[in-house]
N, CA, C and O of each residue as an XYZ file, in Angstrom:
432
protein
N      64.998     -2.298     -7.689
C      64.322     -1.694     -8.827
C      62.824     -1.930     -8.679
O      62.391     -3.005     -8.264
N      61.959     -0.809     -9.058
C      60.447     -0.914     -8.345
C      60.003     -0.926    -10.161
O      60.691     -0.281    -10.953
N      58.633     -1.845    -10.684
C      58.488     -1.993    -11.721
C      56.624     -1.735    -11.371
O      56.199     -2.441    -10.456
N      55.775     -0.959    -11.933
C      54.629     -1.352    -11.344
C      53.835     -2.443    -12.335
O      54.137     -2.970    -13.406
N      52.595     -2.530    -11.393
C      52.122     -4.170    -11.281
C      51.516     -3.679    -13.219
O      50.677     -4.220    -13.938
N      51.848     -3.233    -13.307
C      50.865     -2.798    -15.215
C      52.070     -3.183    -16.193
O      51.917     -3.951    -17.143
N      53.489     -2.470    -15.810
C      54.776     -3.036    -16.765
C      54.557     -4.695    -16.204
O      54.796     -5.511    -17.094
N      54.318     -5.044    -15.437
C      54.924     -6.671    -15.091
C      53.702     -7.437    -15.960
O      53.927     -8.483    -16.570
N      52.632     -6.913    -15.945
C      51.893     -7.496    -16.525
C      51.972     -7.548    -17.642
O      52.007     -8.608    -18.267
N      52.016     -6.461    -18.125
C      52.457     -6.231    -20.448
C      53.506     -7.078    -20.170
O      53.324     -8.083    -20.858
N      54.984     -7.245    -19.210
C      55.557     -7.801    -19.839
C      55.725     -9.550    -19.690
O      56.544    -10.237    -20.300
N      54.682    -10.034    -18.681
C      54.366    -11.117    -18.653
C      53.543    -11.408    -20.328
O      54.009    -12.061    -21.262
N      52.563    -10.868    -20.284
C      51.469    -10.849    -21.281
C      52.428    -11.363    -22.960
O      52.242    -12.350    -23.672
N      53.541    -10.096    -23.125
C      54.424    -10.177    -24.280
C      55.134    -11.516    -24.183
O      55.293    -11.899    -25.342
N      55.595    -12.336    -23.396
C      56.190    -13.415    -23.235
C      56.031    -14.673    -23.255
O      56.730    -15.674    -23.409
N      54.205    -14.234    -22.930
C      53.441    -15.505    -23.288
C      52.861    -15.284    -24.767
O      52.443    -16.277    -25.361
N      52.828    -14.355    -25.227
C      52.482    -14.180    -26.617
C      54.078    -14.727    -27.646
O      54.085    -14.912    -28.863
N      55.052    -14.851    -26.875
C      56.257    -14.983    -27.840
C      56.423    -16.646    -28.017
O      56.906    -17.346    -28.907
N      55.762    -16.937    -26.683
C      56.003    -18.606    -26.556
C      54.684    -18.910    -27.442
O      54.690    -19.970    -28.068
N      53.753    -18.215    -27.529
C      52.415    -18.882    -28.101
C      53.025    -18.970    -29.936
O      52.978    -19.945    -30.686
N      53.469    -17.818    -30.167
C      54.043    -17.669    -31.171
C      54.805    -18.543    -31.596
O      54.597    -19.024    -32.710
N      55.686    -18.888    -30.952
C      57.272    -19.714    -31.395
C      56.502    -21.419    -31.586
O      56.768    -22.131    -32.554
N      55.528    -21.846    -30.455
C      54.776    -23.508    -30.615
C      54.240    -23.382    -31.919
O      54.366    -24.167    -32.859
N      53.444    -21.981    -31.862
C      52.164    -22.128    -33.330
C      53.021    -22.442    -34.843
O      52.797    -23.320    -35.676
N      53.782    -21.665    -34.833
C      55.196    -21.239    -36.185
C      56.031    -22.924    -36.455
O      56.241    -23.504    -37.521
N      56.369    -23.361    -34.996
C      57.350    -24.889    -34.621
C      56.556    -26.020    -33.967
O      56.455    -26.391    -32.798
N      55.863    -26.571    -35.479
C      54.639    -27.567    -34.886
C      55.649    -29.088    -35.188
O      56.060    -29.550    -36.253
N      55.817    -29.593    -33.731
C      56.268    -30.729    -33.635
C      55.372    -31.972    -33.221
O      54.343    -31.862    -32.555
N      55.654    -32.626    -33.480
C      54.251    -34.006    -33.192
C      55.215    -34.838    -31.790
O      56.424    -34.938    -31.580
N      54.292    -35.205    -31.224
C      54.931    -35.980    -30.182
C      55.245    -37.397    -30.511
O      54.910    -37.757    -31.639
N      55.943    -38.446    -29.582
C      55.553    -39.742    -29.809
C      56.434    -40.131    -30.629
O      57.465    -39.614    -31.057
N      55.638    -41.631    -30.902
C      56.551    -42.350    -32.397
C      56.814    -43.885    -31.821
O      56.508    -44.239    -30.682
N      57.284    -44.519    -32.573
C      57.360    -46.161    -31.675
C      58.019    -45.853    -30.714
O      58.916    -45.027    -30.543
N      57.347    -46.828    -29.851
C      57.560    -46.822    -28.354
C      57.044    -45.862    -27.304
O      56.815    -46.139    -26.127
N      56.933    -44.985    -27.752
C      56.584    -43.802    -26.923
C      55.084    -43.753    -26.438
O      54.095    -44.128    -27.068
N      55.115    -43.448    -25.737
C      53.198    -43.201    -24.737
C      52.968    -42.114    -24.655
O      53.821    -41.493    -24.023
N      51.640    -41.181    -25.255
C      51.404    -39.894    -24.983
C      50.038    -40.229    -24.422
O      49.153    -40.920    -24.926
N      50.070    -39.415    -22.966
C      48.538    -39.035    -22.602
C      48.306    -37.979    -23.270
O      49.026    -37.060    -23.657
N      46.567    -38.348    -23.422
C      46.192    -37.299    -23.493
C      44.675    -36.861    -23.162
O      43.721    -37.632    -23.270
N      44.581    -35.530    -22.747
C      43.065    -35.543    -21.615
C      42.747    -33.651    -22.682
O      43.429    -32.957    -23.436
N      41.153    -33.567    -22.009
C      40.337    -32.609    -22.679
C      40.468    -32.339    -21.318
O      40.457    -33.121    -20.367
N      40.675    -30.330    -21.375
C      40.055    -29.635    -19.994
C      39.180    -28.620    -20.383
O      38.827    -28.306    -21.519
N      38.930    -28.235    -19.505
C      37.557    -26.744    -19.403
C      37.998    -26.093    -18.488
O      38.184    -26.329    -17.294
N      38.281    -24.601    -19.611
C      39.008    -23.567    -18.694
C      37.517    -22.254    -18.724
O      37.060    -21.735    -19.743
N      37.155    -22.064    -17.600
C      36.204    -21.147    -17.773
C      36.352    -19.815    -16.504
O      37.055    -19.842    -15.493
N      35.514    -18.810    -16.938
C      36.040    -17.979    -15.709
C      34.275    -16.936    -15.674
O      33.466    -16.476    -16.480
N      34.474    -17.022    -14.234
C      32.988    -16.735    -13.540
C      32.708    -14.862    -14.099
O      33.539    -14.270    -14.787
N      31.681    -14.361    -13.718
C      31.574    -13.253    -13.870
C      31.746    -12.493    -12.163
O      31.143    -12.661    -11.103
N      32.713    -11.752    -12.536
C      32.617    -11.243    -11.090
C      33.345    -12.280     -9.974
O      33.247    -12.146     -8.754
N      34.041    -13.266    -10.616
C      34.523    -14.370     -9.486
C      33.179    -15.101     -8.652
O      33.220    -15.719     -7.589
N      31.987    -14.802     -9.519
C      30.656    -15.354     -8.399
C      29.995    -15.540     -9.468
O      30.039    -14.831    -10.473
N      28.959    -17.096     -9.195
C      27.751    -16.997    -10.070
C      28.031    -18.336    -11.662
O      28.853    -19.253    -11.681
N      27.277    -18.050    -12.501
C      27.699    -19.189    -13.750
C      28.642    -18.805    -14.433
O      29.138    -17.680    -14.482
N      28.894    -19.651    -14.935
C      30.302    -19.224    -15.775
C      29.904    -18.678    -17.225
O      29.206    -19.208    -18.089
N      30.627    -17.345    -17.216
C      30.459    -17.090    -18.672
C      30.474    -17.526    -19.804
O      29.522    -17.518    -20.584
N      31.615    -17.970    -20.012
C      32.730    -18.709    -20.982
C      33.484    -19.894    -20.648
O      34.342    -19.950    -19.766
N      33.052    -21.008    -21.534
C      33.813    -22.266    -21.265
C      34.799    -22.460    -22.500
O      34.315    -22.781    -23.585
N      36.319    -22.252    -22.344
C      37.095    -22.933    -23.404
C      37.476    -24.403    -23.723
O      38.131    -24.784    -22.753
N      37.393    -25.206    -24.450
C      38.123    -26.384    -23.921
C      39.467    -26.503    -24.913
O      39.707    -26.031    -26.025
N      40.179    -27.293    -24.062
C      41.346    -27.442    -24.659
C      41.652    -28.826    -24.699
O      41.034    -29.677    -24.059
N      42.649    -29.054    -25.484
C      43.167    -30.608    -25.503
C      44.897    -30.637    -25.567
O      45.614    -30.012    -26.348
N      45.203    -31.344    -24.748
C      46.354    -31.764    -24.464
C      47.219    -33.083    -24.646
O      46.781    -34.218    -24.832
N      48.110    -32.814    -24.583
C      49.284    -34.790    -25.087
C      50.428    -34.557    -24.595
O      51.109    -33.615    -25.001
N      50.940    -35.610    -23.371
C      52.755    -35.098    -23.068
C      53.263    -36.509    -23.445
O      52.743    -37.549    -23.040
N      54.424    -36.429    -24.331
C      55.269    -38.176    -24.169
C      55.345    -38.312    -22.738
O      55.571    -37.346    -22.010
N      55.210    -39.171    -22.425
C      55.700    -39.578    -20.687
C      57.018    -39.775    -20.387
O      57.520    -39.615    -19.275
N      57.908    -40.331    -21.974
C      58.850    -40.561    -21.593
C      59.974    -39.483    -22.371
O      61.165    -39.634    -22.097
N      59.545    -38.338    -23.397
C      60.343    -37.084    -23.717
C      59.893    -35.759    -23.098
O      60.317    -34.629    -23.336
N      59.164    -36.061    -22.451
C      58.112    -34.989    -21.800
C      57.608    -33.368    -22.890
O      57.081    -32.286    -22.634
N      58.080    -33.961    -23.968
C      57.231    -33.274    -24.947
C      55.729    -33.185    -25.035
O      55.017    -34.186    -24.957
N      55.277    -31.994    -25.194
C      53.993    -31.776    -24.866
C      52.792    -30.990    -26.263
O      53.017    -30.864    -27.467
N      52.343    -30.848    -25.971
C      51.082    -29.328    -27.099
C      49.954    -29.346    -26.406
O      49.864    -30.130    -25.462
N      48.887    -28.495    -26.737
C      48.065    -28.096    -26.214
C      47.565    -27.081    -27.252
O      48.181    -26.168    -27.801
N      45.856    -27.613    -27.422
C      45.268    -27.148    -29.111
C      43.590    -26.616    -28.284
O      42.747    -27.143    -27.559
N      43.756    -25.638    -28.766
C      42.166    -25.270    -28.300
C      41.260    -25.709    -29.128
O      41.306    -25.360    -30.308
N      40.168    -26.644    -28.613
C      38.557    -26.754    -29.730
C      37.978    -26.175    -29.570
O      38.212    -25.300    -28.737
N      36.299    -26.251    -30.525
C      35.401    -25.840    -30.357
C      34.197    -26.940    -29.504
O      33.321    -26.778    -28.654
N      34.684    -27.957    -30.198
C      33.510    -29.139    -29.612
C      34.294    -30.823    -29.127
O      34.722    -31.663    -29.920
N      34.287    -30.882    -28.106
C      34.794    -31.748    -27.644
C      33.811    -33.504    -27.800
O      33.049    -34.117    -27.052
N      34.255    -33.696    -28.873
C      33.844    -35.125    -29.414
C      34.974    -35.651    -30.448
O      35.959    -34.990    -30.776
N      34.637    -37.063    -30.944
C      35.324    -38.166    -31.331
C      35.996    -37.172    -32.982
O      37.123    -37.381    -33.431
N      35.119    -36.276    -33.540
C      35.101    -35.979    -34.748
C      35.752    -34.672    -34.557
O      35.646    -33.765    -35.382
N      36.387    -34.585    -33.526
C      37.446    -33.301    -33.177
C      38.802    -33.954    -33.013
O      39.776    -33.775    -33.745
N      38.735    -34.663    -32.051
C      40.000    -35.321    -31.746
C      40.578    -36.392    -32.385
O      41.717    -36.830    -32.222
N      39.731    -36.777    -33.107
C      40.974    -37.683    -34.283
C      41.626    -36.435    -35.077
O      42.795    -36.335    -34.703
N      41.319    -35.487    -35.994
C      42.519    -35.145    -36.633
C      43.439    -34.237    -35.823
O      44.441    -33.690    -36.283
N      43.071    -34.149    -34.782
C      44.061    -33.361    -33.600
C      45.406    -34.682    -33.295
O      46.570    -34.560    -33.677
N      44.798    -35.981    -32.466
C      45.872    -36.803    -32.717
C      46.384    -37.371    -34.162
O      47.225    -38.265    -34.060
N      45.967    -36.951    -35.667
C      46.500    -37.260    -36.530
C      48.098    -36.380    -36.939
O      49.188    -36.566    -37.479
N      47.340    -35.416    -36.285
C      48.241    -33.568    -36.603
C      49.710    -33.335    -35.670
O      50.765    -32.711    -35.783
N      49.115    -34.161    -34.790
C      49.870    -34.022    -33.170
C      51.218    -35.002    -33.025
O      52.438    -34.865    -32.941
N      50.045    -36.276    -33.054
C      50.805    -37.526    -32.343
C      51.626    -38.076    -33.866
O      51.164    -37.962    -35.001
N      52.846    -38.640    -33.508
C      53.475    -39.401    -34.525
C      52.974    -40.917    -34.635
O      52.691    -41.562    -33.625
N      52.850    -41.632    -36.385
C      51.985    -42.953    -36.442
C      53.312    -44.060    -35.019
O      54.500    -44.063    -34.698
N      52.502    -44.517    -34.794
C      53.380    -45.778    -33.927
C      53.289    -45.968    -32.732
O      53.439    -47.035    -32.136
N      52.926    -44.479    -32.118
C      52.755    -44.135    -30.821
C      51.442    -44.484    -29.682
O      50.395    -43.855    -29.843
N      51.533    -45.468    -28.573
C      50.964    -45.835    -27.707
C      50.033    -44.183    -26.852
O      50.537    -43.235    -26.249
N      48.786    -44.446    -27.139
C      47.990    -43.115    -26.620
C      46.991    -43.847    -25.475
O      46.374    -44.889    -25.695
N      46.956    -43.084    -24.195
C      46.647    -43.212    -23.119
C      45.767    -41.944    -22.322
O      46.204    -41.069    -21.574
N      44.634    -42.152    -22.697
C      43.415    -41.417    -22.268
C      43.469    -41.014    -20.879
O      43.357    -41.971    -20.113
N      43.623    -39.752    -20.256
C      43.637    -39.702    -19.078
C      42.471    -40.334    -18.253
O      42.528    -40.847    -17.136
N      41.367    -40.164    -19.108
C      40.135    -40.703    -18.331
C      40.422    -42.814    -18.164
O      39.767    -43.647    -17.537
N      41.329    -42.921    -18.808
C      41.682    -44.343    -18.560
C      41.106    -45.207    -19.435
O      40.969    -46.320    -18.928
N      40.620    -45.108    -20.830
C      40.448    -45.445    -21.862
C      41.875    -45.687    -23.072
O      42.465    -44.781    -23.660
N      42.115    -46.995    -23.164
C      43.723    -47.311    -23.707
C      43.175    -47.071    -25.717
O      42.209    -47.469    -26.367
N      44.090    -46.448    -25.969
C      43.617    -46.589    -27.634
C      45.664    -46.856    -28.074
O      46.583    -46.280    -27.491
N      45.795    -47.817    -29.163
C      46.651    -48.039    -29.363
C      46.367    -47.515    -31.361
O      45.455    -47.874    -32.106
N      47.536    -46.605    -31.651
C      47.636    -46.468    -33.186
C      48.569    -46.801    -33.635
O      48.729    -46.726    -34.853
């Protein structure tokens, strides 16, 4: 069966819109006693033309239990201290051991 590269794409595109959908709607918090969630800030950006400065920088923030491998992933605007506390308030469950990817230990 021949599908061209434009259906594969809408229907990639629709699938990631169903999963974006179903996390946003089914907000679960990770963690809880005992449990360890990393968690690290990235920068997703994309060049103009594949060459040159980058247009657009998103950042995102992330948390997986290490040991349920439950995960989320929350887009900011500004990556500082006064962003990411109510992200791990929202996120992480109280009890839970948090582990900075950059290697900074914070225990709540």
């Amino acid at each position: 069966m021949f599908l061209s590269k434009i259906s594969l794409i809408d229907w990639k595109n629709f699938c990631r819109d169903i999963c974006a959908i179903h996390f946003v709607n089914n907000l679960q918090k990770v963690g809880g006693p005992g449990h360890i969630v990393e968690i690290d800030e990235s920068a997703f950006g994309k060049r103009k033309y594949n060459r040159g400065r980058l247009v657009k920088t998103q950042w995102e923030f992330d948390g997986v239990d290490i040991i349920t491998r439950q995960c989320f992933l929350v887009e900011i605007e500004k990556k500082d201290a006064a962003t990411s506390l109510p992200i791990n308030q929202n996120y992480i469950s109280p009890g839970t051991t948090i582990i900075r990817i950059s290697g900074v230990l914070i225990m709540t």
